[in-house]
Each structure stands twice: as C-alpha cells, then as structure tokens.
C-alpha positions in Angstrom: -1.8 32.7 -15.9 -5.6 32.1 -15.0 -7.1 30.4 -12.2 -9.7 28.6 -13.9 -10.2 25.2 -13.6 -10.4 22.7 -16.6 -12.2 19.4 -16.0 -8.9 17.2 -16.2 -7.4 19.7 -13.6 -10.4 18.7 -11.5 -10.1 15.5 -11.9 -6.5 15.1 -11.4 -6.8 17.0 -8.0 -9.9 14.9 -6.8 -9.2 11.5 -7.6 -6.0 10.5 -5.4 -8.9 11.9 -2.3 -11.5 10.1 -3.9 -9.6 6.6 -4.5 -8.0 6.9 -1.0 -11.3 7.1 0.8 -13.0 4.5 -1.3 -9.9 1.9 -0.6 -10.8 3.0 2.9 -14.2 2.1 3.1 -13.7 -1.1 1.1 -10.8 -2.3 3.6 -13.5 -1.6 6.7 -16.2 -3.5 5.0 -16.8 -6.9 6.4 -14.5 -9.7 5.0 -16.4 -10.8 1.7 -17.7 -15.0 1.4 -14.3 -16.1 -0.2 -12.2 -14.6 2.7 -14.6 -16.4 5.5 -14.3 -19.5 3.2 -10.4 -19.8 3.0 -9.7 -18.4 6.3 -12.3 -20.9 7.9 -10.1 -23.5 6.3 -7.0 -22.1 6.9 -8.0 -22.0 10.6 -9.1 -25.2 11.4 -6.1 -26.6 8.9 -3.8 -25.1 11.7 -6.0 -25.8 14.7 -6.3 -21.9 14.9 -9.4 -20.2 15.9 -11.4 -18.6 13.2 -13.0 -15.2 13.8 -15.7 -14.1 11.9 -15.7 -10.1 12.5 -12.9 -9.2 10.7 -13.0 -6.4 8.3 -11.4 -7.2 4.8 -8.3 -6.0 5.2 -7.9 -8.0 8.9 -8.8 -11.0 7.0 -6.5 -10.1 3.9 -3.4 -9.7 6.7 -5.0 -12.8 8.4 -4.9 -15.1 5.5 -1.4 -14.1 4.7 -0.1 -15.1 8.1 -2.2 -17.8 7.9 -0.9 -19.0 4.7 3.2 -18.3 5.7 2.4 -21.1 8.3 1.8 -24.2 6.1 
C-alpha cells in the first residue's frame, strides 16, 4: 500500500475543513440587506425592537422566531 497522495484524496480530506470554516465565516458576517429588510418589518409588525448588529446567522434564527409569531 503506498502513502502517496492523489489529488481526489486531497480533496476529499480538505474539503469538509474547508466548507466548515467558510459556513463559519459566512454565519459571522453581518446580516446581508434582505435580512435587515425583512427583519425591520417583521419587528415593527410585532412591535418588537429591531437590532441592527446581528450576524447572519442571529438574524436567520431571528427571523424564524419572528416569523412563528404571526
């Protein structure tokens, strides 16, 4: 059996790490325009306040609860 590497191998070993952290990163960026939009709406719809540091995935969970409520 040899130890060398193929490309796919390498692949197939990096890109569950490589995914993970980039899901990461994009659910600690800042929530995007259409998140501030509907949350802002869903907010005030519910006489909730609306706060405007969320990351994306605060805002995803915060929409969803949001949302349940109407």
């Amino acid at each position: 059996m040899s130890d060398v590497k193929t490309p796919a191998d390498v692949v197939a070993c990096a890109t569950p790490v490589f995914l993970d952290t980039a899901n990461r990163k994009a659910e600690a960026a800042p929530m995007t325009d259409l998140q501030i939009a509907e949350l802002r709406t869903l907010a005030d719809r519910l006489g909730e306040p609306f706060a405007a540091t969320l990351t994306r995935r605060e805002a995803q969970d915060r929409i969803a609860r949001l949302r349940d409520r109407l």
